[in-house]
C-alpha positions, 0 to 999 in steps of 0.5 A: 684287158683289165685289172681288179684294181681299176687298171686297163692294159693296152697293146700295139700290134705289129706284123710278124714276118717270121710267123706271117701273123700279129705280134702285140707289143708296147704294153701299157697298164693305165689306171682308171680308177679303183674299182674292178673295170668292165669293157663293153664295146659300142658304136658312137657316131659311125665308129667304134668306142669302148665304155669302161665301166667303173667308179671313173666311167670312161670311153676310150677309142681310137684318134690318130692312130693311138688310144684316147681316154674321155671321161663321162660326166658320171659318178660310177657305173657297174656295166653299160649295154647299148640301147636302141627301143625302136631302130632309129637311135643306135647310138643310145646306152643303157648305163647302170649303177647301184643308185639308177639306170641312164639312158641317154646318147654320148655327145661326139668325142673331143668336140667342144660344145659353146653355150652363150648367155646374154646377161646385159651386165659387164661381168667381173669374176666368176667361180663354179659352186659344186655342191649347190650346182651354181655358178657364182657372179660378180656383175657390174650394169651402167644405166643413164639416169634422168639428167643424162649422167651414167648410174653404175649397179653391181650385184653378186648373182647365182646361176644354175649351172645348167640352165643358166637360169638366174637364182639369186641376187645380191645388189652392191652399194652405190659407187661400190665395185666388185673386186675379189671372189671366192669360195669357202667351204667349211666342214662342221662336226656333223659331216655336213658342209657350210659354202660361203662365198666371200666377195671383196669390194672396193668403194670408188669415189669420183674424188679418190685417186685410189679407193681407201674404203671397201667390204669382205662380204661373207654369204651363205649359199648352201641353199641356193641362195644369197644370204649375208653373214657378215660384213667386214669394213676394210681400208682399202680395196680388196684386190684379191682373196685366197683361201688358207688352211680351212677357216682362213682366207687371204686378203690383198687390201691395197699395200697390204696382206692380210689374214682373216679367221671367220669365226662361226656364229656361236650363243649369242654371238653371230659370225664374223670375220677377225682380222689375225695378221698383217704384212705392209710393204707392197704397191698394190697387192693383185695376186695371191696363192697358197700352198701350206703354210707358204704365201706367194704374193704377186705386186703391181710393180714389185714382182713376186714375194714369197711369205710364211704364216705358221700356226706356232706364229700366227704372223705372216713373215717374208721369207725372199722376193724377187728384186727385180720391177715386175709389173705382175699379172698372175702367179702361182706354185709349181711346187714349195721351192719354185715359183711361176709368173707372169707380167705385163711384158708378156712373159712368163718366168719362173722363180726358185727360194734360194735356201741353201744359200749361205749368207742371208742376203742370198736366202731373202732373194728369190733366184730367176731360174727360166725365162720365156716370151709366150706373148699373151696377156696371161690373167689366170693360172689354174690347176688342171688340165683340159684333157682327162689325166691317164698316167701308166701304173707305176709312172708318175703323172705330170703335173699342169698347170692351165693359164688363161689370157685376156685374148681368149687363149687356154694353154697348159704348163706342164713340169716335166721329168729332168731326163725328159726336159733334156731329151726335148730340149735337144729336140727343140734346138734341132727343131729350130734348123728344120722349121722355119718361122713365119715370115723368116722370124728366128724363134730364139729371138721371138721366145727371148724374154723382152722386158723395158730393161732387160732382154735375155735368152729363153731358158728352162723353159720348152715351146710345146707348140713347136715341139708338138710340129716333129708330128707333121714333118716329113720322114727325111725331116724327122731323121734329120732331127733326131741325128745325133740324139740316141733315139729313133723317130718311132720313140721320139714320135710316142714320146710327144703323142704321149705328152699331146695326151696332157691337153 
């Protein structure tokens, strides 16, 4: 059943012993967008699927014994009808909408299609481009020169995100390394946007032990194409970028923090890159990220550190870091209070602004409130999720956060509700006298945070993995479980598939 306001309500049945018939129970209002929805029913692979029709098109069917919610990599659709012209393809749909009829089959549910690109270059970094429909590159490509000696070339590249197919090319200096990238997009005041891409360089001269001279590249690749802007010259390498408020971008040049305003290209003038503040202090400055007006910095040894950039300042001003020696692998916000990161020991911990404290020696240290072992090299934190996000009308969603290692692994970090993270907590404790580890390990020790200086309990932080494992007990397992937490095993089991939904 749906809702005029984009909602689709679903339910459970049951058997009803008193009336020999069905009973519909567990009803859930999802919403799915914001337009009217309209449910047509089509086969897909041998099974059974629903296309809901709306601005959010989306398939749902059925996996596990409970609903999943795919989206379609369509901007809207008014109805869909199932097509098939001359028997031999069953499984194709006729999608239309106010701009144009689809027609086309929908790919198997929840498989993951891998596409691989030989480029014969080592790349470095890479971000996706939306509106000119390309993937951005940094690339790095070794050539042994004429007296046997290796020559290294960087470029900046452009591929077409579908193809893959190479668009356009911009060549990097001699001994000039591609550090940093990002995408900036400005809207001017005819409604239309600017995409520039921003690469931070560092020059790395065989007699430098650290490099003490670089470039922020700022290209216009609106059209597809790679066109210089400007050019800035900077002391140092560009370690990382971050985009702040909607003209300025974050710079992480060796020990530093700067803050760069791009200025458009006026009369007589063409554009530039005016450097407004700086903040020193740091080893080496290797992640950033920005929320508001709030900076969190990420050092090589130095932990986190949390900073501020008003505009009635316009400076950039510590608020707290972290005392401890953290040799940093990624961070980022989980909201403006509470702070996530990771480093080198394989650790994740979580960071929280001490700001009702009472002297100011408590107020500029960051209080560690969660500690726990994942035991992967994590490079990159990201907002998202890898699952299509459907939250019950009324209830909040949970929000993710995605990570990526450097052996391959994509995980999820969710920030789940105070009355659930107790509820689960309970479970994970109970979890641990059933399951046993590989090998006999104790998931306490494995899950305790291992540091060159420090060792200490996991806290604040649950192991989905594990949790996720009540799903495949046996029912004497489960009771055993759940004995002494007021809550049966059928609840129990809903709450963890409804948070299997998040990934």
């Amino acid at each position: 059943m749906t809702d005029a306001d984009g909602a689709v309500a679903s339910s459970a049945s049951t058997d009803a012993a008193s009336s020999g018939g069905t009973r519909l129970t567990d009803r859930k209002m999802v919403a799915l967008g914001t337009k009217p929805i309209a449910l047509t029913p089509f086969q897909s692979h041998g099974s059974l699927h629903v296309f809901a029709s709306s601005d959010r098109p989306s398939i749902l069917h059925a996996s596990s014994g409970k609903l999943v919610y795919s989206n379609v990599n369509l901007k809207d659709a008014t109805h869909m009808a199932p097509f098939d012209a001359d028997g031999s393809s069953p499984d194709t749909l006729a999608v239309a909408s106010e701009e144009a009829l689809v027609i086309g089959t929908v790919d198997e549910i929840r498989k993951l299609h891998i596409r691989t690109f030989p480029l014969g270059e080592q790349p470095r970094r890479i971000t996706h481009l939306e509106h000119p429909k390309c993937f951005a590159l940094l690339t790095t490509r070794e050539d042994e020169a004429a007296d046997g000696e290796v020559v290294q070339t960087s470029f900046i590249r452009l591929l077409d995100e579908t193809t893959m197919e190479r668009i356009a090319c911009f060549e990097l200096g001699p001994n000039e390394q591609p550090c940093a990238l990002l995408t900036l997009v400005i809207e001017d005041q005819a409604d239309a946007a600017q995409v520039l891409l921003v690469v931070g360089t560092a020059f790395a001269r065989p007699d430098e032990p650290e490099p003490t001279a670089g470039r922020l590249l700022v290209l216009d690749v609106s059209e597809r194409s790679l066109e210089l802007l400007t050019e800035t010259r900077i002391k140092g390498a560009c370690y990382a970028l971050e985009a702040f408020s909607s003209r300025s971008i974050l710079a992480g040049v060796n020990n530093k923090l700067q803050l760069y305003d791009f200025v458009p290209a006026t009369a007589g003038a063409s554009p530039s890159m005016k450097l407004r503040a700086e903040h020193c202090g740091h080893i080496l400055v290797l992640y950033i990220a920005a929320r508001g007006d709030f900076i969190l910095v990420g050092d090589l040894m130095k932990s986190l550190s949390l900073l501020q950039c008003t505009a009635a300042s316009g400076q950039l001003q510590l608020l707290a870091r972290d005392c401890s020696a953290n040799w940093m692998t990624s961070v980022a916000f989980l909201d403006d209070d509470t702070y996530l990161g990771a480093e080198n020991n394989y650790n994740l911990f979580i960071a929280r602004k001490n700001a009702d404290a009472t002297t100011d020696d408590e107020r500029e240290r960051l209080e560690i409130v969660g500690e726990y072992h994942l035991g992967e090299f994590v490079n990159r934190f990201r907002k998202g999720s890898l699952a299509m996000q459907v939250a019950e009308t009324g209830a909040a969603p949970i929000p993710t956060l995605l990570y990526a290692t450097v052996n391959g692994v994509l995980g999820v970090i969710a920030s789940l509700p105070a009355e659930d993270f107790s509820l689960l907590l309970k479970v994970q404790t109970a979890l641990t006298r059933v399951v046993q580890g590989v090998g006999g390990l104790s998931h306490t020790a494995w899950r305790s945070f291992k540091a060159e200086r420090k060792t200490a309990d996991a806290r604040n932080v649950l192991d989905g993995d594990l949790i996720e494992n009540f799903l495949s007990l046996k029912r004497p397992q489960m009771e055993q479980v759940v004995q002494g937490l007021d809550i049966s095993v059928e609840d129990l089991c809903k709450r963890i598939e409804d948070l299997q939904r998040l990934h």
